[in-house]
N, C-alpha and C positions, 0 to 999 in steps of 0.2 A: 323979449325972452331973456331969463334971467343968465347973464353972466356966467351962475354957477349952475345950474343946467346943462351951457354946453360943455364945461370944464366936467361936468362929473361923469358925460358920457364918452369924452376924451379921455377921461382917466381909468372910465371902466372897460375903453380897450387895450391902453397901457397896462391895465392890471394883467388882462391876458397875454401879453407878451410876455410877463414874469412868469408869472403863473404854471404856464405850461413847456416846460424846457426839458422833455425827457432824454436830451441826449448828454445833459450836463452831468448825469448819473450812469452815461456810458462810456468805456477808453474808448479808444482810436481801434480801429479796426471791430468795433460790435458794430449790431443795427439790431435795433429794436424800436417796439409800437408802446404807443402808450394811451392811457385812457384816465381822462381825469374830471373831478366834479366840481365845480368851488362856486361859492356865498363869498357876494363882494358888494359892501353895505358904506353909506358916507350920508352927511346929514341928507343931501337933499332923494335919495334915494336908496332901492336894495333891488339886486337882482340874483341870479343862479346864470351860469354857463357849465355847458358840456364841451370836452373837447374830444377829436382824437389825431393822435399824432403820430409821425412816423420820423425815427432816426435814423440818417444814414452812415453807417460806420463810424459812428460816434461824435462826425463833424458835421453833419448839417438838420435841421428840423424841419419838417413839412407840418404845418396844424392844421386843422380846420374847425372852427368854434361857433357855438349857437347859444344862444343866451336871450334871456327873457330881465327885464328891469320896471318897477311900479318908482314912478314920480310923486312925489310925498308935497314938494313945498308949491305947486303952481296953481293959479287960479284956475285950472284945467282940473276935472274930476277924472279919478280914475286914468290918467295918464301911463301908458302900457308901451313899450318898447319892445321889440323884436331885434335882436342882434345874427348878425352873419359875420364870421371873422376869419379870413386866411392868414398865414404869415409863413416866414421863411425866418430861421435864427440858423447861423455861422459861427463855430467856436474855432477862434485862432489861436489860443492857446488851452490847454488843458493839463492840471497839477496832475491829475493820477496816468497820465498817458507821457509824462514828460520830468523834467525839471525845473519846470518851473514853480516859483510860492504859488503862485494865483493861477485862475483860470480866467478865460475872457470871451465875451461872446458878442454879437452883433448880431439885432433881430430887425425886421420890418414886415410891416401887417397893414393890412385894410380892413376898415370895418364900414359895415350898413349896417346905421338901426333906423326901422321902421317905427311910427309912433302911429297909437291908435289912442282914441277916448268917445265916450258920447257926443261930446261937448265939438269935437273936430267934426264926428259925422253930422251932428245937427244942423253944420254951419257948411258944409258940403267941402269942408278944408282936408289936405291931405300935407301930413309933417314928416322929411325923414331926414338923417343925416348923413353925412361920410364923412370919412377920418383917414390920413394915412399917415400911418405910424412907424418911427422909428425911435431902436434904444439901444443901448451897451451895458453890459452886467461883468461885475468881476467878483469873482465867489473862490472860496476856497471850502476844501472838505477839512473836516475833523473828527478823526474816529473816537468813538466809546465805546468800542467793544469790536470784536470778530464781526458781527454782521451789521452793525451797528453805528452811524457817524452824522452829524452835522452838516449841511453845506449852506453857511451864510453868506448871504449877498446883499452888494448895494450896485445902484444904479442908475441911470441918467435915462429920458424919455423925451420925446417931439410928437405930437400930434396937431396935424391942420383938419381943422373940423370944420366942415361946412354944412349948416342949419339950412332947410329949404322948407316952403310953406307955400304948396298952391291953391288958389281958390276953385272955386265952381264953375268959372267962366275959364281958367285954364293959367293963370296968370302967376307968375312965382315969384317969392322975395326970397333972400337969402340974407344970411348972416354969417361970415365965416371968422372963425378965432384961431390964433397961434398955442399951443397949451404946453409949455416946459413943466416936466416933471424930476422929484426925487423919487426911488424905489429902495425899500430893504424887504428882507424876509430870511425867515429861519428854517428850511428844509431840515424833516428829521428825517431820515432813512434808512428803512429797516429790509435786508435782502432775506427771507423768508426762502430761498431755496435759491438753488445753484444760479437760475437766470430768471426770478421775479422779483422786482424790488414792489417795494410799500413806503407811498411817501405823505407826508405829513407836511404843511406846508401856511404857516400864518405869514403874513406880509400886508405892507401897505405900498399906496403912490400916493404922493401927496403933489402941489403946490399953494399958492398965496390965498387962491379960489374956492379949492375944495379936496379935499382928503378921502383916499376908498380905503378899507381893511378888506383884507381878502383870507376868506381859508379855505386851503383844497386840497384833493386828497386826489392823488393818484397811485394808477398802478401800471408797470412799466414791466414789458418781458422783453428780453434778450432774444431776438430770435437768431443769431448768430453771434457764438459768443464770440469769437474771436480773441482778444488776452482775457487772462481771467479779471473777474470783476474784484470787487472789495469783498 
């Protein structure tokens, strides 16, 4: 199994720990839910994730993510993934709740993907992975307007990804990888009323292996506002 196979499905759950951060657009003392879509594409594949998540008082995330990925470069036809993803993000510092320049957070995640194709069931093979995930993001906001501001971020990832493959007779082999990642991205964020934001969100993760862009679109209510927002 190629190298960059399991790097890009290691990276496409690192993308998800970016990806969906709706407390990083909440102060201290809110909680809100959020609901988000994103297209996260890299040479050797493309998939779609759903997520939804929950903020609590502004410092901690609960997710939970589903996602679908098609395999482009394998001797394998039709190569199809199934993702499941929980995570937990921790924000220890926050600029709009404090004084500090930056903001700073710490996530960790697990992912299952399931892999299906003809070519597995022909051969009576059964392929899935696991990943678990950890990363730190430090971001700052920047306003353009009353409703309106920026919040760019960069960041650091870890994923240990373990490939398994059983045959017919019941027998597994494994292949496990370490996968060091860089993360950036550009949150545009638009609050459309007193406690709904609308977020706009292009980013990538890269390392030496393989590269994912991501864009995704959330949308985040305040269900307790507690300070006001931006």
């Amino acid at each position: 199994m190629k190298r960059a196979f399991v790097a890009f499905f290691a990276l496409f759950g690192l993308s998800a720990l970016a990806a969906f951060p709706q407390s990083s657009f909440l102060k201290k003392g809110q909680t809100g839910i959020g609901l988000t879509g994103a297209y996260i594409t890299s040479s050797s594949a493309t998939g779609f994730t759903g997520t939804a998540g929950f903020g609590l008082g502004g410092v901690f995330d609960l997710s939970f993510g589903v996602g679908r990925a098609d395999v482009d470069d394998l001797p394998l036809a039709d190569l199809e993934a199934k993702t499941f993803e929980p995570q937990l993000t921790v924000y220890v510092l926050k600029q709009n709740s404090s004084t500090s320049p930056l903001s700073l957070s710490f996530s960790a995640g697990y992912a299952r993907d399931n892999y299906s194709s003809p070519d597995l069931d022909e051969v009576g093979f059964t392929m899935w992975s696991e990943s678990f995930l950890i990363g730190a993001t430090v971001y700052r906001d920047v306003p353009l307007g009353p409703k309106l501001y920026l919040q760019p971020f960069v960041g650091g990832g870890f994923a240990n990804t373990t490939l398994k493959v059983r045959n017919a007779d019941g027998l597994t082999g494994r292949n496990q990888d370490d996968v060091w990642s860089l993360s950036a991205g550009l949150p545009l964020v638009y609050g459309f009323s007193g406690r709904a934001l609308l977020v706009l969100e292009p980013g990538l993760v890269t390392n030496k292996n393989a590269t994912t862009f991501t864009a995704a679109l959330s949308l985040v209510y305040i269900v307790k506002a507690g300070k006001t927002g931006k």
